[in-house]
C-alpha positions in Angstrom: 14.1 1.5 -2.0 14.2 5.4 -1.8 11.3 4.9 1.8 13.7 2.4 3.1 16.6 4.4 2.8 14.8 7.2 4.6 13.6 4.6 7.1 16.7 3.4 7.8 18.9 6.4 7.5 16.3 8.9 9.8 14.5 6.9 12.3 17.2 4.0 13.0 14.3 1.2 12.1 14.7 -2.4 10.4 13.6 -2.5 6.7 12.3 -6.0 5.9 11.5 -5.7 1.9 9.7 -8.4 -0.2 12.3 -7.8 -2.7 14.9 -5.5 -3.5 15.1 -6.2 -7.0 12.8 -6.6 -10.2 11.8 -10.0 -9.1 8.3 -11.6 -8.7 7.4 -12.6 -5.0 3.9 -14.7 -4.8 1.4 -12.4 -2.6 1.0 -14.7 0.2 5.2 -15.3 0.3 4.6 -11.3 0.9 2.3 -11.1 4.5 4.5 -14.0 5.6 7.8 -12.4 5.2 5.9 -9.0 7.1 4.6 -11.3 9.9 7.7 -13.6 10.1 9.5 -10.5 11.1 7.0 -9.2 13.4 6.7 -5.8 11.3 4.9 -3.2 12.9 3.7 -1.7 9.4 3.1 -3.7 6.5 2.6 -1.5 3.1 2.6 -2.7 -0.4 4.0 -0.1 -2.7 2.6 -0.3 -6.7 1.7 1.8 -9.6 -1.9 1.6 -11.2 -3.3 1.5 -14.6 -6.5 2.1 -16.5 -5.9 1.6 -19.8 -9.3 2.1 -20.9 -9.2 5.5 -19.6 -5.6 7.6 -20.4 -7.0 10.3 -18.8 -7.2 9.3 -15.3 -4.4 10.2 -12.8 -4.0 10.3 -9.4 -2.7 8.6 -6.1 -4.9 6.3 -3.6 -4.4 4.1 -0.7 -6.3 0.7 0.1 -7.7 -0.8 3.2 -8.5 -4.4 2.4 -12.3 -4.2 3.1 -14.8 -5.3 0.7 -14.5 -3.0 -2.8 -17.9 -0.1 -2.6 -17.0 1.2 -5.6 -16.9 -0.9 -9.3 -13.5 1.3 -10.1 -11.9 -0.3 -6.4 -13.1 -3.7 -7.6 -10.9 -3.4 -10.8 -7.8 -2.2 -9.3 -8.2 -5.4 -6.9 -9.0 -7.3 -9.5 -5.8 -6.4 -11.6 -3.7 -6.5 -8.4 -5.1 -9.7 -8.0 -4.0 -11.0 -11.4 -0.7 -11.5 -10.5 -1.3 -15.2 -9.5 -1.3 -16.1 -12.2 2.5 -15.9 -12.1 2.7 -17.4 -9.7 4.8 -20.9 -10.4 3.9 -23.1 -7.0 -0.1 -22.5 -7.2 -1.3 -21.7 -3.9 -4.6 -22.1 -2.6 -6.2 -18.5 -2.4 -9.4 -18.1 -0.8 -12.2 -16.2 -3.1 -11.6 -12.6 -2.0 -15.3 -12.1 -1.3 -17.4 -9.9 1.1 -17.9 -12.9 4.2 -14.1 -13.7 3.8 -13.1 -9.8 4.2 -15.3 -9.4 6.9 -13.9 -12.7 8.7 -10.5 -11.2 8.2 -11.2 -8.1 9.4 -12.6 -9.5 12.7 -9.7 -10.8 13.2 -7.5 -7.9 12.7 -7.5 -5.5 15.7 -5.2 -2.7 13.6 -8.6 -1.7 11.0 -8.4 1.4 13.1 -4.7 2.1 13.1 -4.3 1.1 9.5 -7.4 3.5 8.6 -5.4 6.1 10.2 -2.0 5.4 8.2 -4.1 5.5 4.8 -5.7 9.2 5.8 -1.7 10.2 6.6 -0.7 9.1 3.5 -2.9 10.6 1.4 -2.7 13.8 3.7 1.4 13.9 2.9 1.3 12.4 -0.9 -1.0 15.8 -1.6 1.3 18.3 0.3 4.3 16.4 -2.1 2.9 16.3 -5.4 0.5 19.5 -5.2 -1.0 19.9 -8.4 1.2 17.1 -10.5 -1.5 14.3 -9.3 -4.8 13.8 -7.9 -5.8 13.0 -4.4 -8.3 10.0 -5.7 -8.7 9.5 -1.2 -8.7 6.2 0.8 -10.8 3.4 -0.5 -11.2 -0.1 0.2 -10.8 -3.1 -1.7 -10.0 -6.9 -1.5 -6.8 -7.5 -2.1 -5.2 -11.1 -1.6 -1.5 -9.2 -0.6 -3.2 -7.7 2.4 -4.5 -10.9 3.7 -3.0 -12.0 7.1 -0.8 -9.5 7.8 -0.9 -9.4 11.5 0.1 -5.3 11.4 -1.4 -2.0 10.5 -1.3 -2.1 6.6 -2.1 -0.5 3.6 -2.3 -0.8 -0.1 -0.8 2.2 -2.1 -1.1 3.5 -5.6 1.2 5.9 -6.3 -0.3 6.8 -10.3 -1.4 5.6 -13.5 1.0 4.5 -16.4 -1.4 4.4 -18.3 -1.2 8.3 -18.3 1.3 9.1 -20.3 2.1 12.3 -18.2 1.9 10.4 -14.9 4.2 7.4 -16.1 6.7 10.1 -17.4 6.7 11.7 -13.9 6.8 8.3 -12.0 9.7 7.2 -14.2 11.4 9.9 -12.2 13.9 9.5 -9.8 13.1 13.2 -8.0 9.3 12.5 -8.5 10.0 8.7 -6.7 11.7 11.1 -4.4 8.4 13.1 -3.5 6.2 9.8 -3.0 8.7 8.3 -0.8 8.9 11.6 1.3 5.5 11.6 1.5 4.9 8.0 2.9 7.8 8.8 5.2 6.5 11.5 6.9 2.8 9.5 6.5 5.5 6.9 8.6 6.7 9.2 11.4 3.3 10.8 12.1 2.2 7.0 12.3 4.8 6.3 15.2 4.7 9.3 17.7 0.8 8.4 17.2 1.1 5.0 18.7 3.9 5.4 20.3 3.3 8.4 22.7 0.8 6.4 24.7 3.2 4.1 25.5 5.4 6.4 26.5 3.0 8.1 28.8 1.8 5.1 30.8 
């Protein structure tokens, strides 16, 4: 909510969210909205956890690509979960490597949405300094990224299973920072793209 207000309120741009309040939307309901609207950006905005581990911290952004790492695989895998919530059972495709790839063939914005992750992880460590971790830009398979005919990203902003990082994310200054941070992530995104349209 804080990003959209900054959207809004700086660069004059329509806001579609998936919700606006502590309600479950399924994850395909979620790429449809984005597309439906013809969004230029679609990013999905969440909070990790490693419960196993207390210790770990940090922020990261996700490129749906097939996971390298057995750490990527898991947070997919828990993002993932959420189906299971889901009321009206939809037929999700196994998130494996062939279907990623098939996906990504046919999305033309791998490049731009590559280039959005780096910018976000570039800003989110200028913001938070030394109260996270830059954990970088990995890739993963995660079924809210699927479809979404737009640039787009997956973004975890910190673990709550850090005690120190779910007190700081429970904080309406430290939301603050993070939104800041994918804002200007946002902005250096569109004079990017935009400036060679301008110049044709």
């Amino acid at each position: 909510l804080q990003l959209g207000k900054l959207i809004k309120n700086n660069l004059g741009l329509n806001v579609i969210y998936t919700r606006e309040k502590d309600v479950f939307v399924p994850l395909w309901k979620r790429t449809k909205l984005a597309n439906e609207a013809k969004g230029k950006l679609f990013i999905s905005i969440h909070a990790n956890s490693a419960p196993k581990s207390p210790h770990i911290k940090g922020f990261e952004t996700y490129l749906l690509r097939p996971g390298k790492t057995g750490q990527a695989i898991d947070v997919a895998k828990r993002e993932n979960a959420v189906i299971d919530l889901e009321t009206k059972q939809q037929k999700y495709q196994d998130i494996n490597e062939h279907f990623i790839l098939a996906a990504m063939a046919q999305n033309s914005f791998v490049k731009e949405s590559e280039d959005f992750a780096a910018s976000i992880q570039g800003n989110m460590q200028k913001s938070l300094k030394t109260a996270s971790k830059n954990r970088g830009v990995k890739q993963a398979g995660f079924h809210v990224l699927v479809g979404a005919s737009m640039p787009n990203v997956l973004i975890e902003t910190g673990f709550l299973s850090n005690k120190t990082e779910a007190q700081n994310l429970s904080k309406s200054y430290y939301q603050n920072k993070i939104a800041n941070a994918i804002y200007k992530a946002i902005v250096d995104f569109k004079i990017r793209h935009e400036k060679p349209l301008i110049n044709q």
